[in-house]
N, C-alpha and C positions, 0 to 999 in steps of 0.2 A: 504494500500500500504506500501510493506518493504522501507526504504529507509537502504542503506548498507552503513554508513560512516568510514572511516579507515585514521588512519594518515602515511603521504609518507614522505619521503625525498626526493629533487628536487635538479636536478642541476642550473646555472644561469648563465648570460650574464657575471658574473664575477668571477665564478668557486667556488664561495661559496656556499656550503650546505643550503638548504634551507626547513624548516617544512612548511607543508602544511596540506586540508585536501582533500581527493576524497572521491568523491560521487555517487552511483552507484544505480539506481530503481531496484524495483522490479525485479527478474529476471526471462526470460522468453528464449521460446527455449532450448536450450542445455546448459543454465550458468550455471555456480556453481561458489559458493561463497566459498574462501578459506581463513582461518586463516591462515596467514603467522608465521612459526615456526624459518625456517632457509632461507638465501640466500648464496650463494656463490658471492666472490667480485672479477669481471675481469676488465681486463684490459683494455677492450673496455667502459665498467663505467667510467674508470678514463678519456677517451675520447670524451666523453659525458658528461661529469660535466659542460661542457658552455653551454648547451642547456637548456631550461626551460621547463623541462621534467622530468619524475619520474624514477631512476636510478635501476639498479637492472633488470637480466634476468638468475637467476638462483635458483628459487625458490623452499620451498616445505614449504607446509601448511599439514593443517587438513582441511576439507571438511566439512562444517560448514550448508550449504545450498544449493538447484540443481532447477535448472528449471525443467517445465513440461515434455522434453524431454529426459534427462539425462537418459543412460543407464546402462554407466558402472561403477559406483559412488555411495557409500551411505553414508547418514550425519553422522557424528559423534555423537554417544549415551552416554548416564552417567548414570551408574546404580552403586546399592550399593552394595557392598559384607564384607563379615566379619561383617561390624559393621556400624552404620551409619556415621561414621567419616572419612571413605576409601572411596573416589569416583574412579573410574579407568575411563582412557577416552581408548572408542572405536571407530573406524573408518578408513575410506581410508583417505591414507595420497596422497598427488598430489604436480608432479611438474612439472616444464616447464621449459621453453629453451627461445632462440630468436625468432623463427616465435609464434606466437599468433593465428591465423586465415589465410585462403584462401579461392580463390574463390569456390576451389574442384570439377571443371569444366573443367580447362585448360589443355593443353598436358600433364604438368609437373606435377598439382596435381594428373590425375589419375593414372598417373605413379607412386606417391607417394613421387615425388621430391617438397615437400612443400617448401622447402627453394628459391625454383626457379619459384614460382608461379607467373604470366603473366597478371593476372586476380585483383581482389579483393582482394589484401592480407595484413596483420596487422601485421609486426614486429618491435622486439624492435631499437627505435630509428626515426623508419616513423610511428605507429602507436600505441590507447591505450596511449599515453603519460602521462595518466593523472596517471596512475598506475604502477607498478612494484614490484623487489622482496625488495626493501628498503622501508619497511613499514610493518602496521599491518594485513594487508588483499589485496584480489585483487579480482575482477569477472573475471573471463575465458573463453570461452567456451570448452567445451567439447572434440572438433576436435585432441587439440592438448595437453592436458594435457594427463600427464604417471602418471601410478598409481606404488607404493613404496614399492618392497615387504618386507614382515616380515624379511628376512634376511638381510635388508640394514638398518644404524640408519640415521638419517636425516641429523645431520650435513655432515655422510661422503658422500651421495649422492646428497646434493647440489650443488660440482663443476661438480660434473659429469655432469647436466643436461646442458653445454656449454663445458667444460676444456674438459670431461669426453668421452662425444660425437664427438667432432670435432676426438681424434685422434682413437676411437673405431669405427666410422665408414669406415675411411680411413680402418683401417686395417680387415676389413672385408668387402667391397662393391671394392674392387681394385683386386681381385685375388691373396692378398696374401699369400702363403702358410707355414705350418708349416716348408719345407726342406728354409725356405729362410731367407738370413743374413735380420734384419734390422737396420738403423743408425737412433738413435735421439738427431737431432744437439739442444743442449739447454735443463739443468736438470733445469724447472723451474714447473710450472703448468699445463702446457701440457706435458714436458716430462717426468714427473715424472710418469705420469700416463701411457704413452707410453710405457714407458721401464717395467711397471708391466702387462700391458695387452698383449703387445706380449708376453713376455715370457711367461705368461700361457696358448698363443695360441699355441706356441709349436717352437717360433722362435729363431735363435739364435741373439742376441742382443749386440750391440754397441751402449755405449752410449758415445755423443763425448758433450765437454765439455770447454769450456776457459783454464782453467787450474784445476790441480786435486784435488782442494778442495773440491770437490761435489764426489770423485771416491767411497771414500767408502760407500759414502750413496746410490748410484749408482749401486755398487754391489749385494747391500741389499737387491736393489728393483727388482733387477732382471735382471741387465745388466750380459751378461757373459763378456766380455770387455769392458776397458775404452781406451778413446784417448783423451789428452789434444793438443788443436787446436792452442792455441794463439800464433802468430809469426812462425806458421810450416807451411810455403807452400805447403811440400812433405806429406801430409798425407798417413799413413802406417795402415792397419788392416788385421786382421790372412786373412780374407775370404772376396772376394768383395763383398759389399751392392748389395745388389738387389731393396730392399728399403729405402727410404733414406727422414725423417719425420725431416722438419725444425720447429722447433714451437721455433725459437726464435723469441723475440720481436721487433727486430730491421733487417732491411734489410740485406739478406744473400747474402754473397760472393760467389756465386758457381764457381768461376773460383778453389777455394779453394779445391772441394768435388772432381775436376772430376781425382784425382787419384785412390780413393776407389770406384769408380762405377762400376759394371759390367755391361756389352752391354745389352742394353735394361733395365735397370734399371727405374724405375720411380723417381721422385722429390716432394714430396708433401710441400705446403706452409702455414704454418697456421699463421703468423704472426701478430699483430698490429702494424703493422710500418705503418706510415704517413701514408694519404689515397689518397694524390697527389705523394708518391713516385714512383719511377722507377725502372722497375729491368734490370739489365745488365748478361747475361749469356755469356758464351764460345760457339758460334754460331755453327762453321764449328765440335766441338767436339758435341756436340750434335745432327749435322747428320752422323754424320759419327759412333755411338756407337748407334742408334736408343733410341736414353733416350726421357725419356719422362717427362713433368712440368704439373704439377695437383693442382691446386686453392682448399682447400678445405674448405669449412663452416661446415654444419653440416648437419641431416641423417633424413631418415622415421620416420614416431613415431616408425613403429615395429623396426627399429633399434636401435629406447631410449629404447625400452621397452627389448630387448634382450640385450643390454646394463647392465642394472639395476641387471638383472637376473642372468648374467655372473658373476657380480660385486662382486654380494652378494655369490654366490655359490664360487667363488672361491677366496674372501679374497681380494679384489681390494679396497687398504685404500686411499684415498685423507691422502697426512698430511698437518694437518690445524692450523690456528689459529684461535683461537676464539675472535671475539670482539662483543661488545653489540650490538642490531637490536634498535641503537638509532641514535640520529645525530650525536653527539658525536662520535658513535664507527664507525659510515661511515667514516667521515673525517678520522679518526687515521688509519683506514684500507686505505684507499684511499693514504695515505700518507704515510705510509710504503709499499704499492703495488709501488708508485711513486717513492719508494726510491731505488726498486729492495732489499730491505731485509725480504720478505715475503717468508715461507718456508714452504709449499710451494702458498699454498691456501688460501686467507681470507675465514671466513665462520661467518655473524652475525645471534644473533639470541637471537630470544626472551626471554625478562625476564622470569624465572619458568620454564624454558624447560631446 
């Protein structure tokens, strides 16, 4: 009998970092056993650090070991070339997200809304505690891991599997089209990625902003306009939104937005602001312009996996910082994500890689 032991990092009752070890048998069904390479560090982690649970939902490993069922996965090989002093490692590289498992039964899994699953279902924060991507390895099963193609390198596809997804799904499962304005209120970890993946779906781009510190980096990434927000009630843009992607971190004003809206606009909310907060909108404007307010989490596997693919084919970079896949570099990450001076992405990761 295998037994799979890997060392985690834990949150606690009193927000300290805590080393652990998990322990996983033999694996059976659909598992696969993944060396953990890279994680991405969010900001839902840092909201989770009081719980006594293993932090990290943004992973990508090497595929080390699979259950009897595994189909679309093979282990990682070492063979020698040139000389016997060159090992090269081969293999499928895997990552994952926040759902883990479902029942794959209910209305919403055959639909392929895992994230809304009714049934049986294992995500980060209710379930699997014992593991995550803040460590040296994890067991999966199969359902819900995405496989990493050659065009993508790991650290830049680790935020994606959260940061990356939340706002590539939005912009492709909503109806939006290339002829349409988009706004992304907040250049941070979500919107950074926002304003590079619209623009290469063909949209034209607004990105709005506190103030214009962040404009020229903005431009860069592929906003065609900037708008700085802070203390402007009257907001002005060439062309009204039609969509309009909030991924700041703190509860948004939209009494603020509803002069760049055009009729029938959508609102998308990607926030971690408080989880007892409240939202206040402009009630009688919002029926009377038919707008619409959309909650969103995150997507199908086939929409990580066309994600991925998108990512890699057209140059979609996470910009990261790098800190160590120790406890050490969780804290430091955890504490510059806390400070708001992260630019954009943590991404830890293991020693030799």
């Amino acid at each position: 009998m295998t037994l799979y032991d890997f060392k985690v990092s834990k949150g606690s009752s009193s927000g300290d970092i805590v080393e652990s070890t998990s322990h996983r048998p033999t694996l059976t069904r659909d598992e696969i056993y993944i060396k953990i390479t890279h994680s991405g560090v969010c900001g839902t982690d840092q909201k989770y650090r009081h719980y006594d649970m293993v932090l990290g939902h943004e992973g990508i490993g090497v595929v080390k070991a699979i259950g009897p069922d595994v189909k679309g996965f093979k282990v990682q090989v070492f063979f020698l070339q040139l000389c016997s002093y060159l090992k090269i490692s081969r293999g499928d590289r895997a990552g994952w997200g926040w759902v883990h498992a479902t029942c794959g039964v209910c209305e919403q899994c055959v639909e392929g809304q895992f994230v809304y699953c009714t049934g049986d279902t294992k995500q980060y924060g209710t379930g699997d505690q014992d593991q995550g991507s803040f460590g040296e390895g994890a067991v999966w099963r199969e359902q819900l891991l995405c496989k990493i193609p050659d065009t993508l390198a790991s650290d830049l596809a680790a935020p994606l599997m959260c940061a990356g997804i939340t706002v590539w799904g939005t912009l492709t499962e909503y109806n939006v089209k290339p002829t349409d304005a988009i706004g992304v209120v907040g250049i941070g970890g979500l919107g950074h990625l926002a304003v590079q993946f619209a623009n290469k779906l063909g949209c034209e781009v607004v990105a709005l902003s506190g103030t214009e510190t962040k404009k020229e980096e903005a431009l860069k990434l592929g906003a065609h306009h900037f708008v700085a927000t802070k203390g402007v009630s009257n907001l002005r843009v060439p062309r009204k939104i039609n969509h309009l992607l909030v991924t700041k971190s703190h509860m948004p004003d939209l009494d603020q937005y509803k002069s760049i809206l055009a009729p029938r606009a959508s609102i998308y909310l990607f926030g971690t602001a408080d989880f007892e907060s409240k939202l206040v909108l402009p009630y009688m404007q919002f029926i009377v312009s038919g707008w619409k307010l959309i909650g969103c989490t995150t997507s199908p596997k086939i929409v990580y996996q066309r994600m991925l693919e998108f990512a890699g084919l057209h140059g979609i970079k996470p910009m990261i910082e790098r800190f160590p896949l120790t406890k050490q570099g969780v804290v430091d990450s955890l504490k510059k994500l806390d400070e708001g001076k992260m630019r954009y992405c943590g991404v830890l990761y293991a020693e030799g890689v």
